[in-house]
C-alpha positions, 0 to 999 in steps of 0.5 A, spaced: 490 517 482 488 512 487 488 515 493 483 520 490 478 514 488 479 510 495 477 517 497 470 517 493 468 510 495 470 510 502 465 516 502 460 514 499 460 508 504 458 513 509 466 515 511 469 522 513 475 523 510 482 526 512 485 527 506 493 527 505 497 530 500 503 535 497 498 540 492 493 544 496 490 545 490 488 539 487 487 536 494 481 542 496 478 541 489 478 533 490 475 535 499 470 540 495 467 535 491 466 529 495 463 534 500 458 536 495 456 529 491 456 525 498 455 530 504 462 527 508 465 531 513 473 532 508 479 535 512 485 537 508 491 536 511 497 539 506 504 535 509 510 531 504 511 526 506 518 526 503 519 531 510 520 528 518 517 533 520 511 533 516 510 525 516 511 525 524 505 531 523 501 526 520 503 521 525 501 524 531 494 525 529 495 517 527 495 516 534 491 521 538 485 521 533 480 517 535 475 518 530 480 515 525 478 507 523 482 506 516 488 508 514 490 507 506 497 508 505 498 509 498 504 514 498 509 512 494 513 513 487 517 510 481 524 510 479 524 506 473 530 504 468 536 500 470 538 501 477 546 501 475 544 506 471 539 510 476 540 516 480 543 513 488 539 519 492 532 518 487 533 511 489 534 512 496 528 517 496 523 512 493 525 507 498 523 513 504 516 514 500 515 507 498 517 502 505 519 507 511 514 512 511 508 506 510 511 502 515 511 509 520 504 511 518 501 505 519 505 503 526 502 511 528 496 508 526 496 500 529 497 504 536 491 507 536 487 502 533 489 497 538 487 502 543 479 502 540 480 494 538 478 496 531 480 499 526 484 497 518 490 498 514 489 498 507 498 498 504 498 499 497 504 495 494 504 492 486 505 485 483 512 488 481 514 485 488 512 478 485 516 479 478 523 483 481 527 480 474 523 483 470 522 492 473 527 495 477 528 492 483 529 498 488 521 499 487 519 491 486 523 491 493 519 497 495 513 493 495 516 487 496 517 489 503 509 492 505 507 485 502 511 482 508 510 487 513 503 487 512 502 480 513 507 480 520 503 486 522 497 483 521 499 477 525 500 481 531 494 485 531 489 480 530 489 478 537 487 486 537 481 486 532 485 490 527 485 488 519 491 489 514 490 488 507 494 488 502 493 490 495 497 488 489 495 492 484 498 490 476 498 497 471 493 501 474 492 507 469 494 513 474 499 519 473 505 515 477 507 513 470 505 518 465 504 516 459 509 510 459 502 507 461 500 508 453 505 503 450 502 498 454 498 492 451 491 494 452 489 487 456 494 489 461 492 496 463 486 496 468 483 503 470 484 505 477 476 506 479 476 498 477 482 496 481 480 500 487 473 497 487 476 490 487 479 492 492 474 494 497 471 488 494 478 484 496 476 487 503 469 486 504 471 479 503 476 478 508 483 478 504 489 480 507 492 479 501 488 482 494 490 482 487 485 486 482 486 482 477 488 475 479 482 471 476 484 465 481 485 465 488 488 458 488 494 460 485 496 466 490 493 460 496 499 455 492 504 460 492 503 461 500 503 453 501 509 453 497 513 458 501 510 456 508 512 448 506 519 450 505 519 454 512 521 447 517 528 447 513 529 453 511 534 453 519 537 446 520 544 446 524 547 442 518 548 444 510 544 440 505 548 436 502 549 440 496 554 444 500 558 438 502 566 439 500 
């Protein structure tokens, strides 16, 4: 998945991992690996993040872990369908996993990077956040809040030498949707080791926004232009005229 490929490039960067995730055994498999093809130090750290007790587990090693300079937060799942027709409580637990676990995390991890004055939170949303007429818009709504969290979150650490990024990945080839994926036009579908590595590229490049497979960067720029030149009438102490009896 995508957290899996994060891992491999980030090590062949030079990084140390802390890898998080519910499988020991295909978390071991995966630190066993990039142990052996890269020569980083991997420790594993086996927590469901679906559990308080294991999110404030991982959150308390967040803040007092001073070797920890990136954090990527890509904890997440899908609930997909009608939302009339869904289950309440998958929808409720989406939007733990989705929204309330990154946020903590990346609170947890602002904490102590404000402490170092450095350090980068990579949050992984989806540009279902821009299309909530056409996908279930629990999980669009999920990911539309990381994109507004993160660029307030960044507002507030820049002064601190912190970066956030933002990614939006489209229909990413990953185990998230099972073989829903192999019904799609094959034009739409990236594989995940392309969309990480646009990505980092996104990174590199200093975005706080990233959208693997936008070919042009004006059309998200003109998109942010349009809601900030909406933003000196967005509060007025009258009704637009339209409102008028």
């Amino acid at each position: 998945g995508i957290c899996a490929v994060y891992a491999d490039r980030l090590a062949r960067r030079g990084h140390d991992l802390i890898l998080v995730a519910r499988d020991r055994v295909r978390l071991d498999a995966v630190a066993q690996r990039l142990r052996e093809q890269t020569g980083v130090r991997v420790e594993t750290v086996i927590a469901d993040l679906g559990q308080r007790a294991d999110l404030a587990a991982v959150e308390t090693q967040l803040r007092g872990d001073e070797r920890i300079g990136i954090l990527v937060n890509n904890a997440g799942v899908a609930v997909t369908g009608a939302m009339i027709a869904a289950d309440p409580d998958r929808l409720e637990a989406m939007i733990q996993l989705n929204s309330i676990v990154p946020t903590r995390l990346a609170l947890a991890a602002a904490e102590g990077f404000i402490a170092q004055q450095s350090g980068t939170i990579i949050n992984i949303a989806s540009v279902t956040a821009l299309l909530p007429e056409r996908f279930n818009g629990v999980y669009s709504g999920s990911k539309a809040y990381l994109i507004n969290f993160s660029q307030a979150l960044q507002e507030e650490l820049r002064p601190h030498g912190v970066r956030v990024q933002a990614v939006l990945p489209g229909a990413t080839r990953t185990a998230i949707w099972g073989a829903a994926v192999d019904h799609l036009p094959k034009e739409m579908l990236m594989e995940v080791d392309e969309m990480v590595d646009a990505a980092l590229a996104g990174l590199d490049q200093g975005e706080l926004v990233s959208i693997p497979s936008l070919p042009d960067p004006a059309d998200w720029q003109a998109y942010t232009a349009a809601r900030l030149h909406m933003a000196p009438r967005l509060s007025l102490n009258q009704a637009a005229p339209r409102y008028k009896p």
